[in-house]
N, C-alpha and C positions, 0 to 999 in steps of 0.2 A: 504493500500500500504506500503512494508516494509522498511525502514526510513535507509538509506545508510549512512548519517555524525554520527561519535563515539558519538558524542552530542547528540544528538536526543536520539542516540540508548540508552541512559544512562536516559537518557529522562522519555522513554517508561517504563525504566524497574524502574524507583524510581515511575513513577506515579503508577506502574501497584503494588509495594507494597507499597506503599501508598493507596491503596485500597485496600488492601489484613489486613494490620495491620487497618485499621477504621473496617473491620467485626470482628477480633476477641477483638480490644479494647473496642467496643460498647458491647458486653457479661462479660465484665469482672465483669464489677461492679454486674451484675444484676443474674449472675450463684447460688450462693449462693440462691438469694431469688428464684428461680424462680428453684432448685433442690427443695430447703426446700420446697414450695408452694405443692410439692406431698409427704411430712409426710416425707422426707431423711434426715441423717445425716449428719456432717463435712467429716465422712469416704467417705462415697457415693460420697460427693463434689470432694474431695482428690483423689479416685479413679477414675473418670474420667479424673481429669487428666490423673493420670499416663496409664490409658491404651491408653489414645492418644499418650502420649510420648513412650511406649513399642512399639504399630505399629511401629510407625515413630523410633525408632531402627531398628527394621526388614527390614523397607523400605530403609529407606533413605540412605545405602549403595548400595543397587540394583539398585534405580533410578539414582546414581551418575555412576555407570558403564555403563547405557543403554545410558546415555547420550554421552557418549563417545562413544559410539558404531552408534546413532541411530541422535544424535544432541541435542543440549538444550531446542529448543524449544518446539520439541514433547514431550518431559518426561516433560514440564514444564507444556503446556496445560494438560496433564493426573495430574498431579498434583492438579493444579485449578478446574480438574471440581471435582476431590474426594471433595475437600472442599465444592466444591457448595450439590453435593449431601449427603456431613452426616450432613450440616446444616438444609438442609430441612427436614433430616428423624427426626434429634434434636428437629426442630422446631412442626413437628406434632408430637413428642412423646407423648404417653400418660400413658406411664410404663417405671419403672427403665430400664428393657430390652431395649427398644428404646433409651434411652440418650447415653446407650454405644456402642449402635449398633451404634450412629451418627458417634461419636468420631473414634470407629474403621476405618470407612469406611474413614472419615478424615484423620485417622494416617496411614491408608495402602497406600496411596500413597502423602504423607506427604514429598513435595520434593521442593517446593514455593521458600523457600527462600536460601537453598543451591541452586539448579541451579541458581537460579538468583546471587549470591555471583558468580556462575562458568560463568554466561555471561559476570558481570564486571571484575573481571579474563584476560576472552580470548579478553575484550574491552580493558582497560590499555593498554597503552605502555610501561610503566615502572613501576618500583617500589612506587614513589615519587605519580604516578596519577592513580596507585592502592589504595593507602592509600586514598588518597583525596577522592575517588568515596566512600571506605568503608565508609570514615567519611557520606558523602552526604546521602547515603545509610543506616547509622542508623539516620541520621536524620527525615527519613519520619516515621519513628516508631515515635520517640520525637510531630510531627506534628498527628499523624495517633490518639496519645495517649492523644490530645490537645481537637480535634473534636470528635473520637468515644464515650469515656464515656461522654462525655457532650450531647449527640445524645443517648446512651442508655436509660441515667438516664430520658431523657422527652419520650422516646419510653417505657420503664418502666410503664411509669404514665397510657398509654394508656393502654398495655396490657403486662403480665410478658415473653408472646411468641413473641412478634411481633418484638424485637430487633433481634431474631433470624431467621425471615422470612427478614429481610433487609441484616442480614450480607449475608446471601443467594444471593439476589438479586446484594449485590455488587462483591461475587465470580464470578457470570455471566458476570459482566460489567469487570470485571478485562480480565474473558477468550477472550471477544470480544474485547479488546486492546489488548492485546497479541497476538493472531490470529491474528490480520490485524495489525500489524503497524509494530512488533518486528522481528528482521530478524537473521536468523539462524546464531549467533555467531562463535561458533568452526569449525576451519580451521583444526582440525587435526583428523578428524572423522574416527573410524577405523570399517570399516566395516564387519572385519573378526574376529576382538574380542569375546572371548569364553564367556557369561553371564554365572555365576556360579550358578546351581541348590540351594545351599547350602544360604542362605542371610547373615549367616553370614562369608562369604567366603574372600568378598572385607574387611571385618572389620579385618579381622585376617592378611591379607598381607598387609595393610597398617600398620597396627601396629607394625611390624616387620623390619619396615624402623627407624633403631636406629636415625637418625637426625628427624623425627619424635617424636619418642614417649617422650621422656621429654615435648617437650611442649603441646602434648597430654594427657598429667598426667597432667598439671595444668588445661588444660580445663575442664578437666572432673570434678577436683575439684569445680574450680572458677562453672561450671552449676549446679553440687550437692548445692553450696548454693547459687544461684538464684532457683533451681528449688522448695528447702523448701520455702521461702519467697515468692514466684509466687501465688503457691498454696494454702496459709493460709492467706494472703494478706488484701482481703477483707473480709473474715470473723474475722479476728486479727481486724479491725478500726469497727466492727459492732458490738463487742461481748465487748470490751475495751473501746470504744468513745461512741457506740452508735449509727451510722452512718447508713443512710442508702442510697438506690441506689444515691441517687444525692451527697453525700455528700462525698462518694466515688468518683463518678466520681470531684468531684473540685479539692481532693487530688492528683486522676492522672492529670485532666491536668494542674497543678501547677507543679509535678516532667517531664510532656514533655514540659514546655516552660524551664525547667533548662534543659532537656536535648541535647534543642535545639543550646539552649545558648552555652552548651558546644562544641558541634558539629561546632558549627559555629566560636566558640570565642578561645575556652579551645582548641580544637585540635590543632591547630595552636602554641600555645605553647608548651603542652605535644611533640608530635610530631616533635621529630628532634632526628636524628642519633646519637649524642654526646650525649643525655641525655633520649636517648627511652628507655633504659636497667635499669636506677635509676629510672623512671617514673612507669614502666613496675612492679618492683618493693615495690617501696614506696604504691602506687596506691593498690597493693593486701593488702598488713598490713591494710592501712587506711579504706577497707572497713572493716577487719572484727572487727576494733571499731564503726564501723557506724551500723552493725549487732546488738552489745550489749544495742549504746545510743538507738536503736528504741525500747527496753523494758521500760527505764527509764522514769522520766518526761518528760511530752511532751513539754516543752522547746528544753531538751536535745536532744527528739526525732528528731525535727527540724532539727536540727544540724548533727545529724546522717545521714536524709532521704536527704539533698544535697550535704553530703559525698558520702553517697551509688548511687546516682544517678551519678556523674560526674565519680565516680573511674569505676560504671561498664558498660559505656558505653565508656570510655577511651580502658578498658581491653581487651572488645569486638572485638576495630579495632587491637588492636595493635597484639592480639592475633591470630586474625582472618589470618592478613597480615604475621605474624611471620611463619603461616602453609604453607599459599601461596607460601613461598619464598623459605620455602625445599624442593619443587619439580619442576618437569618440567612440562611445558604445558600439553601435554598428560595426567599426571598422576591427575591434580586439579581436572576434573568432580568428579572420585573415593574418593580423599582425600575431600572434601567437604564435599562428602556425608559420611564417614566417620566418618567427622567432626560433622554433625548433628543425626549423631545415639547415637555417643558419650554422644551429648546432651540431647538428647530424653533417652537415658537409665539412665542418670543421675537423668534428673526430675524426671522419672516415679519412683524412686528409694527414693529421697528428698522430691516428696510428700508423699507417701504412711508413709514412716517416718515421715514425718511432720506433717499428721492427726493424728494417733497415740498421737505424743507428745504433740499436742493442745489441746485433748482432757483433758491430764493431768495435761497442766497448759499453759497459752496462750502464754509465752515467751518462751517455751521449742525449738518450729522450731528456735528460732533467735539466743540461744548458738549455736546449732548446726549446720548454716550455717556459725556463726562465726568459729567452731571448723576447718569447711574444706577450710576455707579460710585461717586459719592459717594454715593450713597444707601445701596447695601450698604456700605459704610466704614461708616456711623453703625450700621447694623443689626449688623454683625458687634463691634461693640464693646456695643452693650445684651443683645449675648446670652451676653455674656462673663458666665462663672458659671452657666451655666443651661446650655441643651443644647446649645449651639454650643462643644463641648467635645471633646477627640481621644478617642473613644470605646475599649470594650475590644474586640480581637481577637475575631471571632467568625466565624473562617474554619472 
């Protein structure tokens, strides 16, 4: 029955990715072993990523149009169930062919978490209980990232496929809360809106919205270097430490109870109009020293990996809300998804780069997400004064 208080509805949609982030945090640790387990390389690893994130370019500016055309939650259920079925093709794979065949079918309609950003969106009232929900809302990642690879690393032990038949299982339970509980957010649904043939059609006119694109240049940056460190992540603490599925998984869920911490604790401070611009700021330089200390001693590394955790999940809302704010109602489903192709061709771009460079030397991916995080550092200070500016409320 679909849940009518803003509350609830905020409810439905953190639980519903709160279950959506415990199927892909439960694989994270265990991808590596369980590519390798069929005689594949770092490349192979690397490449699936990034052909997930190439779909989900393609898609996820098309899905952000149909939603505005069609409503959030139908493109959102088509969303959830791709995930359920390229997990399962994943899970019975028994050839290279079939791991990327999963991941395609995943990345084609790769739309989970942009619509859900466009439900709490069109739920806000304002600006102030926009920001709040994003904070809430990367919380359940921090929580998701707590429980899954601790639930991998003993699903591991049993068998190296069966973390992949659960993440499956919880894409299921996520469709069937979704379906019954969540209730069709967008009030400005146009039903006479033209879908463009072309996929990259929405990405090309939203880009062209000059108060857009500056802070479109840093996201794209700031996910070029989360998407090399994503990628190379756990094979970096298995090739360097030594580590394996379980000992991966303690390291994530150590960096989601800080990310939690931050969400719940750190936002609250970062977070205030008078100093969201110098936060916004400081916050990009500090990660890309927390990129460098993670090659170093791993004292230092310590040090790094609770910088890089608080600065990029700070960056994420502030960023996130920064896009929000340059448009109008109407146009958020499209920029979202935008937003998440942006992302998606990033990775798919930061890993592919990032095998490569592992291969040649294991700190190589961590200059170079350092590199593109300096780069948005200097961008985000020439745009100071011009559009790269906390814009007005237009919820």
């Amino acid at each position: 029955m679909p849940l009518k208080n803003n509350k609830s509805k905020i409810g439905v949609i953190l639980f519903a990715n709160l279950i959506n982030v415990l199927g892909f945090s439960i694989v994270i640790p265990v991808m590596p072993f369980y590519v390798e387990s069929m005689g594949l390389n770092p490349i192979v690893i690397t490449s699936l990523f990034s052909l997930f994130a190439f779909c989900s370019f393609l898609s996820a500016p098309y899905l952000g149009s149909m939603s505005e055309k069609y409503g959030r939650k139908p493109i959102l259920l088509l969303s959830i169930l791709s995930s359920f079925v390229g997990w399962v093709v994943f899970a019975l794979a028994k050839s290279p062919m079939f791991l990327f065949l999963g991941r395609a079918i995943d990345g084609l309609a790769a739309g989970n978490f942009t619509i859900m950003q466009n439900v709490i969106g069109d739920i806000a009232t304002d600006r102030k209980e926009r920001v709040k929900y994003f904070g809430m809302f990367g919380a359940t990642f921090g929580i998701g990232f707590i429980i899954g690879p601790a639930l991998g690393g003993v699903l591991s032990r049993i068998s190296l496929s069966l973390p992949f038949y659960v993440v499956a299982a919880l894409s299921f339970l996520s469709l069937l809360i979704t379906a019954y509980f969540l209730p069709e957010s967008h009030k400005h649904m146009d039903r006479s809106r033209r879908l463009d043939v072309n996929p990259l059609a929405p990405t090309l006119r939203v880009l062209k919205d000059k108060k857009v694109q500056p802070v479109m240049l840093v996201w794209f940056l700031f996910m070029m270097a989360l998407g090399g460190i994503q990628a190379i992540g756990s094979l970096y603490l298995k090739n360097k430490y030594g580590f394996d599925a379980t000992g991966i998984s303690i390291i994530m869920i150590s960096t989601s109870v800080l990310m939690i911490a931050n969400q719940m604790i750190g936002m609250k401070i970062w977070i205030h109009e008078r100093r969201e611009r110098f936060v916004e700021k400081a916050f990009i330089f500090f990660l890309s020293f927390a990129y460098l200390f993670l090659t170093l001693h791993w004292l230092v590394a310590i040090v790094g990996l609770f910088v890089q955790v608080i600065a990029e999940g700070t960056l994420r809302a502030l960023l996130s809300d920064r896009m929000f704010a340059d448009v109008g109602p109407q146009e958020r489903g499209e920029l979202v998804g935008v937003q998440g192709s942006v992302m998606s061709i990033a990775s798919a771009i930061a890993a592919s780069a990032a095998g490569y460079l592992f291969i040649i030397n294991n700190n190589y991916p961590f200059y170079m997400s350092a590199g593109f995080i300096l780069i948005a550092a200097f961008l985000a200070l020439r745009f100071k004064g011009r559009t790269y500016n906390p814009a007005p409320d237009m919820a």
